[in-house]
N, CA, C and O atoms as a Maestro MAE file, in Angstrom:
{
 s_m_m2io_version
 :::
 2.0.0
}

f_m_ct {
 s_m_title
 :::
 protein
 m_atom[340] {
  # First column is atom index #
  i_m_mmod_type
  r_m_x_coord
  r_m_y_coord
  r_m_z_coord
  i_m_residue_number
  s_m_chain_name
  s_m_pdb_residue_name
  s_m_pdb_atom_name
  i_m_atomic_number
  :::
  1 25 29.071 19.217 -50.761 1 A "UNK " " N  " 7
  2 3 30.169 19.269 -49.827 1 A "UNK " " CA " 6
  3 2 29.880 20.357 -48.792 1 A "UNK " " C  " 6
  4 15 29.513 21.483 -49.128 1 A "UNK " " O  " 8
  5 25 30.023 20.057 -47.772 2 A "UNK " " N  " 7
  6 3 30.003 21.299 -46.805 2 A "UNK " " CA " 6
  7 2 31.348 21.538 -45.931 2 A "UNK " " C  " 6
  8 15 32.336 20.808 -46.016 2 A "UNK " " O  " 8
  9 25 31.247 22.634 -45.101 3 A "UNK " " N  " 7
  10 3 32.420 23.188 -44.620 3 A "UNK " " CA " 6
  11 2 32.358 23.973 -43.333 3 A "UNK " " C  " 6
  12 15 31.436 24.674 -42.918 3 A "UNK " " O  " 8
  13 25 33.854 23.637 -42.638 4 A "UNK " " N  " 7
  14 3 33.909 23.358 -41.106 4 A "UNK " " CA " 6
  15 2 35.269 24.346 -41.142 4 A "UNK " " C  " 6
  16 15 36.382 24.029 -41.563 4 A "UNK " " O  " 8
  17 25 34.742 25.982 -40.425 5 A "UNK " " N  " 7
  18 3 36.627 26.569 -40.092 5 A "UNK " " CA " 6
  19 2 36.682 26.677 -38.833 5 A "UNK " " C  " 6
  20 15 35.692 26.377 -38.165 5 A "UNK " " O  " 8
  21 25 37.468 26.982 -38.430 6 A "UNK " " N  " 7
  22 3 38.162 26.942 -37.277 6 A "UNK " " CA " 6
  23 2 39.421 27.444 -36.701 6 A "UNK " " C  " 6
  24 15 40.375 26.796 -37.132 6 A "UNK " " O  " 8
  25 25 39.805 28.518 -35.750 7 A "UNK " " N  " 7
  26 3 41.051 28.959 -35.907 7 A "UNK " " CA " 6
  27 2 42.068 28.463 -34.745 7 A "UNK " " C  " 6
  28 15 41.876 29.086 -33.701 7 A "UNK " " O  " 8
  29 25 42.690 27.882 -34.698 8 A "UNK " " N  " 7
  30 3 43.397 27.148 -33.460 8 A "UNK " " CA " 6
  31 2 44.169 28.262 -32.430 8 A "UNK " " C  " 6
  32 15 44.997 29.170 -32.512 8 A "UNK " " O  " 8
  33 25 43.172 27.440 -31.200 9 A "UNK " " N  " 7
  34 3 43.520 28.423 -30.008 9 A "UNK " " CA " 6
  35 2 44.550 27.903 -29.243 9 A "UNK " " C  " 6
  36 15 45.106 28.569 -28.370 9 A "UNK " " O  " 8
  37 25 44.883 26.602 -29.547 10 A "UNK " " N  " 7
  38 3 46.098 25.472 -28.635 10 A "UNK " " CA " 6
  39 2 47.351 26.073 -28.554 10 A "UNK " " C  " 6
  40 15 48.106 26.130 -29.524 10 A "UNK " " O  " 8
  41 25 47.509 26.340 -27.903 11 A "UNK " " N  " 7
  42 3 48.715 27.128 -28.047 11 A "UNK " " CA " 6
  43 2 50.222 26.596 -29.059 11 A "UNK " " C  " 6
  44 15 50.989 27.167 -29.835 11 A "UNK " " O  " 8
  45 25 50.042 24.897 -28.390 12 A "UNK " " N  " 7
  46 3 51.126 24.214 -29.132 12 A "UNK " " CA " 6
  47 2 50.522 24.074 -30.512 12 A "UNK " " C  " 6
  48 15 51.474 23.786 -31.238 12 A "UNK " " O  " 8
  49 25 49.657 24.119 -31.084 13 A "UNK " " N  " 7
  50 3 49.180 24.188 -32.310 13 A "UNK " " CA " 6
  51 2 48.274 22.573 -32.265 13 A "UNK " " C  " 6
  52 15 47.628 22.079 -31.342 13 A "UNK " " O  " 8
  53 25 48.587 21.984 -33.834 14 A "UNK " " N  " 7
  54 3 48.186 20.345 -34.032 14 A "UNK " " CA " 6
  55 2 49.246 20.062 -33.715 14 A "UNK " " C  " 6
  56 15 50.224 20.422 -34.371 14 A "UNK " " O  " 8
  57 25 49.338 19.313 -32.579 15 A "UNK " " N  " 7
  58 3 50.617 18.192 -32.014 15 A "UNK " " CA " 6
  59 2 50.300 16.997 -32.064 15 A "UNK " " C  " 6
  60 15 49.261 16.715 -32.661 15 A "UNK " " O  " 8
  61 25 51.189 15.816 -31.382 16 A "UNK " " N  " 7
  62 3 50.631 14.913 -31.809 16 A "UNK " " CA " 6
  63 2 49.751 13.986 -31.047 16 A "UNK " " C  " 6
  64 15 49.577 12.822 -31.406 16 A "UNK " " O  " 8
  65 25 49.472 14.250 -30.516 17 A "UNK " " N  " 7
  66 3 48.383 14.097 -28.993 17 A "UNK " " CA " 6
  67 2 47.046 14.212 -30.014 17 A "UNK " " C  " 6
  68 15 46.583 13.383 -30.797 17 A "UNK " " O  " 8
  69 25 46.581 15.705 -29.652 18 A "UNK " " N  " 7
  70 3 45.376 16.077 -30.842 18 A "UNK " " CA " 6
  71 2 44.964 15.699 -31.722 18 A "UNK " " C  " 6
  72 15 43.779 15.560 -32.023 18 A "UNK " " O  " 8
  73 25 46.282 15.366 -32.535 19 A "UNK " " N  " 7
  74 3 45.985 15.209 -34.317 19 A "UNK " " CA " 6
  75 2 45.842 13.619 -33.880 19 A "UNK " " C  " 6
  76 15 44.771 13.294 -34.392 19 A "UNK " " O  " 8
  77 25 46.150 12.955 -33.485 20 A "UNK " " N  " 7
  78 3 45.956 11.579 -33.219 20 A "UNK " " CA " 6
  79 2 44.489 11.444 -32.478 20 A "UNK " " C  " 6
  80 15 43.749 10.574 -32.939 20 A "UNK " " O  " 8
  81 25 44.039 12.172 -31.450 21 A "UNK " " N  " 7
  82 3 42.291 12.432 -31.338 21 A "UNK " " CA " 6
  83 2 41.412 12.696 -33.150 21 A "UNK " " C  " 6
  84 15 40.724 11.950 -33.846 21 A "UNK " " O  " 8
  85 25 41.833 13.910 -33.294 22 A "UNK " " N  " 7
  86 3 41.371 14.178 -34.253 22 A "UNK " " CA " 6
  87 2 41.090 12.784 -35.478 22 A "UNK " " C  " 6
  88 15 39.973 12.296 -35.648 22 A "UNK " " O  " 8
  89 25 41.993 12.448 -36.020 23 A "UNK " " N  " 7
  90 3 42.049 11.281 -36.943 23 A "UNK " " CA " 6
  91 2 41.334 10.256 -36.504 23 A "UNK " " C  " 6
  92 15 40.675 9.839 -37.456 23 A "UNK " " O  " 8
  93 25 41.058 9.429 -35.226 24 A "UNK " " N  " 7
  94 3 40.309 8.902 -34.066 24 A "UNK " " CA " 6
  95 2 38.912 9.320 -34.758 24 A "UNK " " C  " 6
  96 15 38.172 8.558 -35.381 24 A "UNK " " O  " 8
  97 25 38.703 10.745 -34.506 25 A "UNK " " N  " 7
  98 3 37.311 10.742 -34.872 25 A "UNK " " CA " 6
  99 2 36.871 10.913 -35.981 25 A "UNK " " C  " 6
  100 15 35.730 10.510 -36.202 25 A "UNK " " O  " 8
  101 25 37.439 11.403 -36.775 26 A "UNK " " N  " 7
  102 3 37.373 11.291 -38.102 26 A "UNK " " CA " 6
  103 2 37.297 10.262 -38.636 26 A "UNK " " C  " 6
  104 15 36.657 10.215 -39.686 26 A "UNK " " O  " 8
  105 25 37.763 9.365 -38.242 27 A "UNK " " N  " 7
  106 3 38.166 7.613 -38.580 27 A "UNK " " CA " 6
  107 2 36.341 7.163 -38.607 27 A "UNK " " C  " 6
  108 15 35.996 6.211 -39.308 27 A "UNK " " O  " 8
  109 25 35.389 7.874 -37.860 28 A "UNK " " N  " 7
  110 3 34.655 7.143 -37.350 28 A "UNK " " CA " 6
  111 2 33.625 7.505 -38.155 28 A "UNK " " C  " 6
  112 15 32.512 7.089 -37.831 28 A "UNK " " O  " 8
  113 25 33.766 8.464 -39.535 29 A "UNK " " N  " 7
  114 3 32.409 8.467 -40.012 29 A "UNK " " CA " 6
  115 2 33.107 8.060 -41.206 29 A "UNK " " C  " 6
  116 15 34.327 7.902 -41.164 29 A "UNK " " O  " 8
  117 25 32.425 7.868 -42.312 30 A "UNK " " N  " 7
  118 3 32.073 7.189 -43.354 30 A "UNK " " CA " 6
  119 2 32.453 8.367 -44.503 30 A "UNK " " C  " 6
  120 15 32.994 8.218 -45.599 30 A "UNK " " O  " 8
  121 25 32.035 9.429 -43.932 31 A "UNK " " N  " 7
  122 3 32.037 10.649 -45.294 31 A "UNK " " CA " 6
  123 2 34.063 10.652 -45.384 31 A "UNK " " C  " 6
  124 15 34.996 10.164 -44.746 31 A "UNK " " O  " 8
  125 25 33.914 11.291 -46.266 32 A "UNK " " N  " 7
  126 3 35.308 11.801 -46.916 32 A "UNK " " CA " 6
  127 2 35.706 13.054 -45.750 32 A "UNK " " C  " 6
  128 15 34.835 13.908 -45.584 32 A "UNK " " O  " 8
  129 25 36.676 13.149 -45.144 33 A "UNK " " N  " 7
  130 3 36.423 14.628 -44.554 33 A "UNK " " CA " 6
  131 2 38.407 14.923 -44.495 33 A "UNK " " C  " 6
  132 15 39.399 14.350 -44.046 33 A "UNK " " O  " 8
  133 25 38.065 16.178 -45.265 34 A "UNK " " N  " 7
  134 3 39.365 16.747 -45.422 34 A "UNK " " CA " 6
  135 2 39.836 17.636 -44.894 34 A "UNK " " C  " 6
  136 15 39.058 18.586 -44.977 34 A "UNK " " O  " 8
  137 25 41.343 18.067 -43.993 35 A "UNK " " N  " 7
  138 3 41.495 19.349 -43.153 35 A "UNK " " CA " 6
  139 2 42.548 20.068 -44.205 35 A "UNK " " C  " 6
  140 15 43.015 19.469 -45.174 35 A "UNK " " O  " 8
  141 25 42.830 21.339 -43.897 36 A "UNK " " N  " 7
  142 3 43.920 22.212 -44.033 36 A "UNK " " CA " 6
  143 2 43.634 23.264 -44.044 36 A "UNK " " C  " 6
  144 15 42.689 23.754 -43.426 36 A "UNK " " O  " 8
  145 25 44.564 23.945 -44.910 37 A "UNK " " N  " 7
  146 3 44.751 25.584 -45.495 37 A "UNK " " CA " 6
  147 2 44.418 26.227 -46.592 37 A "UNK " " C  " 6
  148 15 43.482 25.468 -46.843 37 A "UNK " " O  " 8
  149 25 44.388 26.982 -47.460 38 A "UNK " " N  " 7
  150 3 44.268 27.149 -48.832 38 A "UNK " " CA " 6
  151 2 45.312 26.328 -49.560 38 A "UNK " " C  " 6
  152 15 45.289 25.667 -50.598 38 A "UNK " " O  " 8
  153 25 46.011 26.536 -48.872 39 A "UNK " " N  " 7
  154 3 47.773 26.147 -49.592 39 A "UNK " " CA " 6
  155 2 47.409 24.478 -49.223 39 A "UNK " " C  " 6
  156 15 46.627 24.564 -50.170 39 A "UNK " " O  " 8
  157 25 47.301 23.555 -48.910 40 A "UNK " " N  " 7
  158 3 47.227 22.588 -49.103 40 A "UNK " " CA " 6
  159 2 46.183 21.895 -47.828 40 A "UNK " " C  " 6
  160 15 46.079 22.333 -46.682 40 A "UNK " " O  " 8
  161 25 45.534 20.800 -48.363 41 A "UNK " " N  " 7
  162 3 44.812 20.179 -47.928 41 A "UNK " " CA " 6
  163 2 44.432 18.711 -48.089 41 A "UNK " " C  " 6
  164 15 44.147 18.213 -49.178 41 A "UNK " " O  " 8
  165 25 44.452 17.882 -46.629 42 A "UNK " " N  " 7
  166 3 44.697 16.521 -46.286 42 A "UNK " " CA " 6
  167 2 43.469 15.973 -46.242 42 A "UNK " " C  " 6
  168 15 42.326 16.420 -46.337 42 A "UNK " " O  " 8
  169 25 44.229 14.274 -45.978 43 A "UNK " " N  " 7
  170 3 42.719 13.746 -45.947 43 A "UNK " " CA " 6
  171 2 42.771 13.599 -43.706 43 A "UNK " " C  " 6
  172 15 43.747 13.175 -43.087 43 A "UNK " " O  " 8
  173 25 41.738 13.982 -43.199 44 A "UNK " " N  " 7
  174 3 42.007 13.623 -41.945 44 A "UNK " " CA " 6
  175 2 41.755 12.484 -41.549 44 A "UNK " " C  " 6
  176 15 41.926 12.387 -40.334 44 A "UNK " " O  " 8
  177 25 41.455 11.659 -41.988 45 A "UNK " " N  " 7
  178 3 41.824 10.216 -41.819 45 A "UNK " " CA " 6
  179 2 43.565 9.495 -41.499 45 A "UNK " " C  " 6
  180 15 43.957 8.354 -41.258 45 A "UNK " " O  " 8
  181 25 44.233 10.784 -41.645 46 A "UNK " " N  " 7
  182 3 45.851 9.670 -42.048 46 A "UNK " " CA " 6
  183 2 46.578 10.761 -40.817 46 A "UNK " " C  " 6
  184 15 46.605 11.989 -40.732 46 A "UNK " " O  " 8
  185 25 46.921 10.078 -40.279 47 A "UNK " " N  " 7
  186 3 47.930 11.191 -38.860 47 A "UNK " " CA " 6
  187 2 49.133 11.612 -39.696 47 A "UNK " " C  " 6
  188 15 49.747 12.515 -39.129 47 A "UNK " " O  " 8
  189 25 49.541 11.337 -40.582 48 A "UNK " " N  " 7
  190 3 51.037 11.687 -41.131 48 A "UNK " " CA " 6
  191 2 50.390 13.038 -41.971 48 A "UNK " " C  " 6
  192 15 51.070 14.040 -41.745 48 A "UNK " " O  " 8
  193 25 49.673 13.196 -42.539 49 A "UNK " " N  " 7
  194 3 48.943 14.190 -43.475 49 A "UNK " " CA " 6
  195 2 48.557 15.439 -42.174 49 A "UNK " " C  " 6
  196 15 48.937 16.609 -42.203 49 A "UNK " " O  " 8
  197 25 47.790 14.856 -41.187 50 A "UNK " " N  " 7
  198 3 47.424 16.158 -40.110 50 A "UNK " " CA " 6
  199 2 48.843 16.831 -39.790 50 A "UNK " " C  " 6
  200 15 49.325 17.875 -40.229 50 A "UNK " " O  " 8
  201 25 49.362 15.883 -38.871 51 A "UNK " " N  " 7
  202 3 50.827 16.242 -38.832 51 A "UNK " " CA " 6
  203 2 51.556 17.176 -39.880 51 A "UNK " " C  " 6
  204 15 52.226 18.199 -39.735 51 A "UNK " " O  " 8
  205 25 51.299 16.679 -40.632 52 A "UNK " " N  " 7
  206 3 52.852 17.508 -41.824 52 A "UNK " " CA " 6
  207 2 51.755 18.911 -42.354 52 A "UNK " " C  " 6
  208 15 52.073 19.627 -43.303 52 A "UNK " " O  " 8
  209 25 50.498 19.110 -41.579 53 A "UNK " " N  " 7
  210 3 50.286 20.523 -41.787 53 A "UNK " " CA " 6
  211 2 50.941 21.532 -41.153 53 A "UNK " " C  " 6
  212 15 51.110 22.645 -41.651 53 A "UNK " " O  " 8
  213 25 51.385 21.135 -39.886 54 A "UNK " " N  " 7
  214 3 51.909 21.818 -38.687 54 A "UNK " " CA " 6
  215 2 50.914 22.900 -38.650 54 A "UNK " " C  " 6
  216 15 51.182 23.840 -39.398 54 A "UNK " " O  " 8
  217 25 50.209 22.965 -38.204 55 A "UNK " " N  " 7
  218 3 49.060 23.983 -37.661 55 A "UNK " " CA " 6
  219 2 49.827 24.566 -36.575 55 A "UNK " " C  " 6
  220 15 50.437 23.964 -35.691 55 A "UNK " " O  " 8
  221 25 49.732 25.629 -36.732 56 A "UNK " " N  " 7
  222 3 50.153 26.539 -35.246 56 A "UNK " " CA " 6
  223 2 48.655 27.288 -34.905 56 A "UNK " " C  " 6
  224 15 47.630 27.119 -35.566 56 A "UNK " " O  " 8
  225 25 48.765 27.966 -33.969 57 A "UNK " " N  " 7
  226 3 48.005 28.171 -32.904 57 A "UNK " " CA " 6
  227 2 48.089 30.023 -33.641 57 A "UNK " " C  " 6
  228 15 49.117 30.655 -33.883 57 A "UNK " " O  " 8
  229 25 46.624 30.484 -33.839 58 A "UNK " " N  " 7
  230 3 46.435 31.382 -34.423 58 A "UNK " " CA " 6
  231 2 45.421 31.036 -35.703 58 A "UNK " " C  " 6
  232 15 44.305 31.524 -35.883 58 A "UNK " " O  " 8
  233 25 46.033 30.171 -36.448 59 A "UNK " " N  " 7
  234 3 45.720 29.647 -38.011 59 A "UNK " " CA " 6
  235 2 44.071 29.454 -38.249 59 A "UNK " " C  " 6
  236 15 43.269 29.146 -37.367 59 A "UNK " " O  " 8
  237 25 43.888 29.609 -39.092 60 A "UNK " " N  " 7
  238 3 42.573 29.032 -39.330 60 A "UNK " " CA " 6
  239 2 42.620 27.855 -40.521 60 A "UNK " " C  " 6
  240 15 43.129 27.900 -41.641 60 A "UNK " " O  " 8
  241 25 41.928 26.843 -39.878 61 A "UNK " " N  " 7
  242 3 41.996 25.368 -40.372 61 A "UNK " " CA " 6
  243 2 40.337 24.984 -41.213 61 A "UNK " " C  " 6
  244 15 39.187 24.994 -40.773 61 A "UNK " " O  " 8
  245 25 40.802 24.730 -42.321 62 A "UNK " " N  " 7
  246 3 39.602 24.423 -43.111 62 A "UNK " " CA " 6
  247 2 39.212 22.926 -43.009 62 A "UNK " " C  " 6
  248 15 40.144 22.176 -43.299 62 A "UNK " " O  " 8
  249 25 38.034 22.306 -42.658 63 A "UNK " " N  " 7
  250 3 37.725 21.053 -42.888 63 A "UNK " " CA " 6
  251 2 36.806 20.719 -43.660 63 A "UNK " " C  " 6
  252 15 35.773 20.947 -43.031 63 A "UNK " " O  " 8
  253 25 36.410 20.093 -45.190 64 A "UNK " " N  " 7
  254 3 35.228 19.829 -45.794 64 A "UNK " " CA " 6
  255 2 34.958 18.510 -45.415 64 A "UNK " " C  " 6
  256 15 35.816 17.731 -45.002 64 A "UNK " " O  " 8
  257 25 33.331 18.159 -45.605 65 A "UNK " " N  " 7
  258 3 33.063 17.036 -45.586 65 A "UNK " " CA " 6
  259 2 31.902 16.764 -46.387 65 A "UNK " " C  " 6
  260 15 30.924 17.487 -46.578 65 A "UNK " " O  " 8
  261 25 32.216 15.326 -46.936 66 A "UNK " " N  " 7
  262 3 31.534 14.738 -48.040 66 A "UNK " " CA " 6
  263 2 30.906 13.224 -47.951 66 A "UNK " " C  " 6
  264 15 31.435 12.180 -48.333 66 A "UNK " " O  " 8
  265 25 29.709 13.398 -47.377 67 A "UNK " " N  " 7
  266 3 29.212 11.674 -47.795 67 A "UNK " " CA " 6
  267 2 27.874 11.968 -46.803 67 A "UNK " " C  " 6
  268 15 27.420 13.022 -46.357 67 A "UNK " " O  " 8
  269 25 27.392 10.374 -46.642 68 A "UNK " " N  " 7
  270 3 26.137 10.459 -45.970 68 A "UNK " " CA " 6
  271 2 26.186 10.529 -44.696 68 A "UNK " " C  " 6
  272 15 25.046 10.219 -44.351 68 A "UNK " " O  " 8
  273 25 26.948 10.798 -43.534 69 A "UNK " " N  " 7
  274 3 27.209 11.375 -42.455 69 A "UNK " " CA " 6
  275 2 28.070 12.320 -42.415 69 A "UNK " " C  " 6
  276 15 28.939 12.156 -41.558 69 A "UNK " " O  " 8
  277 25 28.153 13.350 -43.095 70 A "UNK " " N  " 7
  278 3 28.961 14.845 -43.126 70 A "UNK " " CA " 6
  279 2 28.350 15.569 -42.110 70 A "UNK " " C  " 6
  280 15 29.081 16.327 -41.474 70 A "UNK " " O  " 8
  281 25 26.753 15.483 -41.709 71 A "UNK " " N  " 7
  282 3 26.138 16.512 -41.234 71 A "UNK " " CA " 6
  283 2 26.141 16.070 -39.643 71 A "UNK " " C  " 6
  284 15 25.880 16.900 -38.772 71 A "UNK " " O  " 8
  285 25 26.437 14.790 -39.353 72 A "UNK " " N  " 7
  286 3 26.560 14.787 -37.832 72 A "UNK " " CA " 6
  287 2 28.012 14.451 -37.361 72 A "UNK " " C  " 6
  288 15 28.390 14.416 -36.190 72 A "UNK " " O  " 8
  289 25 29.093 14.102 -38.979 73 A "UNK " " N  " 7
  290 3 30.436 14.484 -38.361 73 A "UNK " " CA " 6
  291 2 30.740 15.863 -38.170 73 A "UNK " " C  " 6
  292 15 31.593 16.015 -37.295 73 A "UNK " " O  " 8
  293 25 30.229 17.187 -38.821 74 A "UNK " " N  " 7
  294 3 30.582 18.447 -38.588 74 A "UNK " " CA " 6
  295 2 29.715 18.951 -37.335 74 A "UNK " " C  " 6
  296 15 29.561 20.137 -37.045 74 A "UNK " " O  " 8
  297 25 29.227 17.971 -36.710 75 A "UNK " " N  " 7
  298 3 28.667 18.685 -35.194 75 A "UNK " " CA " 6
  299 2 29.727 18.059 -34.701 75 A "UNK " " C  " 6
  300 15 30.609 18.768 -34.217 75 A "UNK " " O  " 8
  301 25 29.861 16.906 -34.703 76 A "UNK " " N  " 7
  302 3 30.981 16.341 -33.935 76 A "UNK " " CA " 6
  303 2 32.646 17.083 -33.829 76 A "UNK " " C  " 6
  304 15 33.314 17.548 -32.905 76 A "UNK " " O  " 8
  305 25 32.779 16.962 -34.768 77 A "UNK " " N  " 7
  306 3 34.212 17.631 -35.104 77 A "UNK " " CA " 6
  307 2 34.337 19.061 -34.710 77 A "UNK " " C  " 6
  308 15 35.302 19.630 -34.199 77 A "UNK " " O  " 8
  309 25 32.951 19.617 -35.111 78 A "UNK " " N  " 7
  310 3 33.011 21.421 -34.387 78 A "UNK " " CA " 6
  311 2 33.327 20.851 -33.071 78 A "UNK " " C  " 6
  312 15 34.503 20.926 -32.715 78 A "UNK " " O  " 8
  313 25 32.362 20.218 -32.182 79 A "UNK " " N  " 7
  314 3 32.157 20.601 -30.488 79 A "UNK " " CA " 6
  315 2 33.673 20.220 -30.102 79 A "UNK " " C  " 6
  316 15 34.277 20.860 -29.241 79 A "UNK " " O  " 8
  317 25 34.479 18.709 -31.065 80 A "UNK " " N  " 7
  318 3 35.781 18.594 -30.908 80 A "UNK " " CA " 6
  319 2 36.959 19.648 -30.541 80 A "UNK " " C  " 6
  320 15 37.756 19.842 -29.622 80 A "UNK " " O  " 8
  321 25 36.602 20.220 -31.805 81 A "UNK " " N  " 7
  322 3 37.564 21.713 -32.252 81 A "UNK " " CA " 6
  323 2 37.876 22.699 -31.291 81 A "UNK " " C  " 6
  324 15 39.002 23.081 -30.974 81 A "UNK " " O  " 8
  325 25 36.560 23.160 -30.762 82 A "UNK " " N  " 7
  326 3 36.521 24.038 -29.847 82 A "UNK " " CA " 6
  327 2 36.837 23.574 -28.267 82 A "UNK " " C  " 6
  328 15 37.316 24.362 -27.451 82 A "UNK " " O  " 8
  329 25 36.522 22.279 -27.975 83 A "UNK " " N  " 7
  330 3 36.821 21.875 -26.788 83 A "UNK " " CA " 6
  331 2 38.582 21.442 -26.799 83 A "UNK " " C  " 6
  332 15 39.128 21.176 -25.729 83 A "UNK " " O  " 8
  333 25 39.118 21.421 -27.697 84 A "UNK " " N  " 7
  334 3 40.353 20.845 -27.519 84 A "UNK " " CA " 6
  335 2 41.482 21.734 -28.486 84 A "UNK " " C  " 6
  336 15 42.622 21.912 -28.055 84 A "UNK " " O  " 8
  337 25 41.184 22.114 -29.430 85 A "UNK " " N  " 7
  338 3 42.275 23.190 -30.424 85 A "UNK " " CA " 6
  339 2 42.042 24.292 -30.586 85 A "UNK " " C  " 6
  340 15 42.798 24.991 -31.261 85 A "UNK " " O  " 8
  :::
 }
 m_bond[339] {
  # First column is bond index #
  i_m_from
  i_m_to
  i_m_order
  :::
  1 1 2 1
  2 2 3 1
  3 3 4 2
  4 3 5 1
  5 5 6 1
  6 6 7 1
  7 7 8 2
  8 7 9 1
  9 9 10 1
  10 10 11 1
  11 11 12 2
  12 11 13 1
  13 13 14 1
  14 14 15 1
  15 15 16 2
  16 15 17 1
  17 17 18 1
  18 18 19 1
  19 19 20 2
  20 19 21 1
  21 21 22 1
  22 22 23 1
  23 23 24 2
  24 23 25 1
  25 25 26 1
  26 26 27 1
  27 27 28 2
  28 27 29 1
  29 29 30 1
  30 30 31 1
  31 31 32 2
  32 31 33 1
  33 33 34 1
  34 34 35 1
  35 35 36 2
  36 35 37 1
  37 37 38 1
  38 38 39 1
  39 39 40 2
  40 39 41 1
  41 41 42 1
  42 42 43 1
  43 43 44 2
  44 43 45 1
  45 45 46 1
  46 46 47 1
  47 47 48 2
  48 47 49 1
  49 49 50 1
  50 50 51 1
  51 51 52 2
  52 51 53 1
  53 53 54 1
  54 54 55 1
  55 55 56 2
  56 55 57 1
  57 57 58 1
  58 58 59 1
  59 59 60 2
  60 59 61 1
  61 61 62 1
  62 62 63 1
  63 63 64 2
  64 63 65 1
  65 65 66 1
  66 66 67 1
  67 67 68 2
  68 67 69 1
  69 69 70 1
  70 70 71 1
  71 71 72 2
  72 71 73 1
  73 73 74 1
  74 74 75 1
  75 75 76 2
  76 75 77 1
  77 77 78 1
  78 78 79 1
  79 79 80 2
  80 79 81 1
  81 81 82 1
  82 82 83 1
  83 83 84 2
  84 83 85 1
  85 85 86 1
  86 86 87 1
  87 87 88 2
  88 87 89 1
  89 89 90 1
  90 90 91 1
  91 91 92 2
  92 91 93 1
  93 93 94 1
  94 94 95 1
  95 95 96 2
  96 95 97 1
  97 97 98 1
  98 98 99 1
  99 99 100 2
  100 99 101 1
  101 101 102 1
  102 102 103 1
  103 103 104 2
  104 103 105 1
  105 105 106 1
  106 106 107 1
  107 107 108 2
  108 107 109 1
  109 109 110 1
  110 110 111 1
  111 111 112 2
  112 111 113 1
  113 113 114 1
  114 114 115 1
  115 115 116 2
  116 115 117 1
  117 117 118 1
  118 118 119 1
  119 119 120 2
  120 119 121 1
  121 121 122 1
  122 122 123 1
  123 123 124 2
  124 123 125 1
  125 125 126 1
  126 126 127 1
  127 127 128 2
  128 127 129 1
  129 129 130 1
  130 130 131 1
  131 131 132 2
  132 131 133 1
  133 133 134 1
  134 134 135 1
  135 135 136 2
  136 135 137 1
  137 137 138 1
  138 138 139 1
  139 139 140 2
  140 139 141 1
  141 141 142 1
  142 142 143 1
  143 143 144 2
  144 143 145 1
  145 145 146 1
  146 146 147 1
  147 147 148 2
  148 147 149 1
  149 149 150 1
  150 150 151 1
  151 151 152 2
  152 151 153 1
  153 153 154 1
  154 154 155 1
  155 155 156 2
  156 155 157 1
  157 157 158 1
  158 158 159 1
  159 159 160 2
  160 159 161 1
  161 161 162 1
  162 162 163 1
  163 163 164 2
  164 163 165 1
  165 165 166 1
  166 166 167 1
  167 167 168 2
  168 167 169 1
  169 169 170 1
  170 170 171 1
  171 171 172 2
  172 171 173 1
  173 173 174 1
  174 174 175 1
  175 175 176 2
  176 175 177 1
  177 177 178 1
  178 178 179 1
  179 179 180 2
  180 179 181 1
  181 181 182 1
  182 182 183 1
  183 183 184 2
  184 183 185 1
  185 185 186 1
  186 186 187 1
  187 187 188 2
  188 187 189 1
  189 189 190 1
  190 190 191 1
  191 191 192 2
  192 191 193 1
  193 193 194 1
  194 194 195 1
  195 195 196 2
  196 195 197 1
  197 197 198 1
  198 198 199 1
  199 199 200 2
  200 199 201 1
  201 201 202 1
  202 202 203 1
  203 203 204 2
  204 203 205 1
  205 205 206 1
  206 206 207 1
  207 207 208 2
  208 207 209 1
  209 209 210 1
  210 210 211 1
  211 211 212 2
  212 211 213 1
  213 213 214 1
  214 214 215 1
  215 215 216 2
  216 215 217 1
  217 217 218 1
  218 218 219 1
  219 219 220 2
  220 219 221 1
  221 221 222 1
  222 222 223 1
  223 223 224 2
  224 223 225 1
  225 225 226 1
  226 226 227 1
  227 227 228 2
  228 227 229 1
  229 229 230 1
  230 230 231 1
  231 231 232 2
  232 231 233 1
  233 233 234 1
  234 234 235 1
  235 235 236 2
  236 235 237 1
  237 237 238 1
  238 238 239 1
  239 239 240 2
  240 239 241 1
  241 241 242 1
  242 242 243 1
  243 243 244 2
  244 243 245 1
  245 245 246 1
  246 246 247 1
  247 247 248 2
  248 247 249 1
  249 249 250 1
  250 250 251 1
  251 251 252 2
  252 251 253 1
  253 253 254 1
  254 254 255 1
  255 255 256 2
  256 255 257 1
  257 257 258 1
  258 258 259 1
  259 259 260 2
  260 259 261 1
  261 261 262 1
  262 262 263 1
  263 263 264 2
  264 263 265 1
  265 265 266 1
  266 266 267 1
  267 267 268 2
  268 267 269 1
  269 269 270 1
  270 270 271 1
  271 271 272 2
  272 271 273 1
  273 273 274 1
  274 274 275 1
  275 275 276 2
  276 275 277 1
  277 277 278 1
  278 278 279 1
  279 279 280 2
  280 279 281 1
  281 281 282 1
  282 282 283 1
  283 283 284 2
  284 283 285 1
  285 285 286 1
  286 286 287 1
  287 287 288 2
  288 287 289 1
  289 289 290 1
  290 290 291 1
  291 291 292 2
  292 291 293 1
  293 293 294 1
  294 294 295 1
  295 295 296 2
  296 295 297 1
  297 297 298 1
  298 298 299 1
  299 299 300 2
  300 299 301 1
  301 301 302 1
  302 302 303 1
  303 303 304 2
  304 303 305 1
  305 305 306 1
  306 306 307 1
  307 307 308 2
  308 307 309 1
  309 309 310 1
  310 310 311 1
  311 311 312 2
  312 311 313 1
  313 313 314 1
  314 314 315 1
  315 315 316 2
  316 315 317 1
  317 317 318 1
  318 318 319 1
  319 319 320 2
  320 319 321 1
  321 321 322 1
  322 322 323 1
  323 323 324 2
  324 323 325 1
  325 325 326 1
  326 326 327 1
  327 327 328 2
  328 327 329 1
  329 329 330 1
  330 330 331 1
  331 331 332 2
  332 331 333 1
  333 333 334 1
  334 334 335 1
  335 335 336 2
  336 335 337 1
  337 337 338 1
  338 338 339 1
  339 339 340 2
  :::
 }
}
């Protein structure tokens, strides 16, 4: 399993604009790839799960990923992260 943090600079946090990108791309690889917090953690595949993290803007957001494209969804999803949250 490997692992993707990130601390959200968006001011509005994960809204639903984003988290609906986000899931979009996530949708598009094959591996397992999971977001959150210590305190709980989603699958990012499902917009209702990103959503009901309510990420605010500050936070640092954990994402693992698991399968045979983990290693070119966590380039993807970083350059995501930083260009948009």
């Amino acid at each position: 399993m490997k692992e993707l943090r990130h601390i959200i600079t968006d001011e509005l946090g994960i809204h639903a604009r984003p988290a609906a990108h986000l899931v979009k791309r996530c949708s598009a690889y094959e591996s397992e790839i999971m977001i959150g917090t210590p305190a709980k953690m989603v699958d990012a595949k499902r917009i209702m799960g990103v959503m009901g993290l309510g990420l605010k803007c500050g936070e640092e957001v954990t994402m693992t990923f698991n399968g045979p494209d983990a290693d070119q969804a966590i380039l993807d999803l970083q350059a995501f992260l930083k260009e948009n949250l």
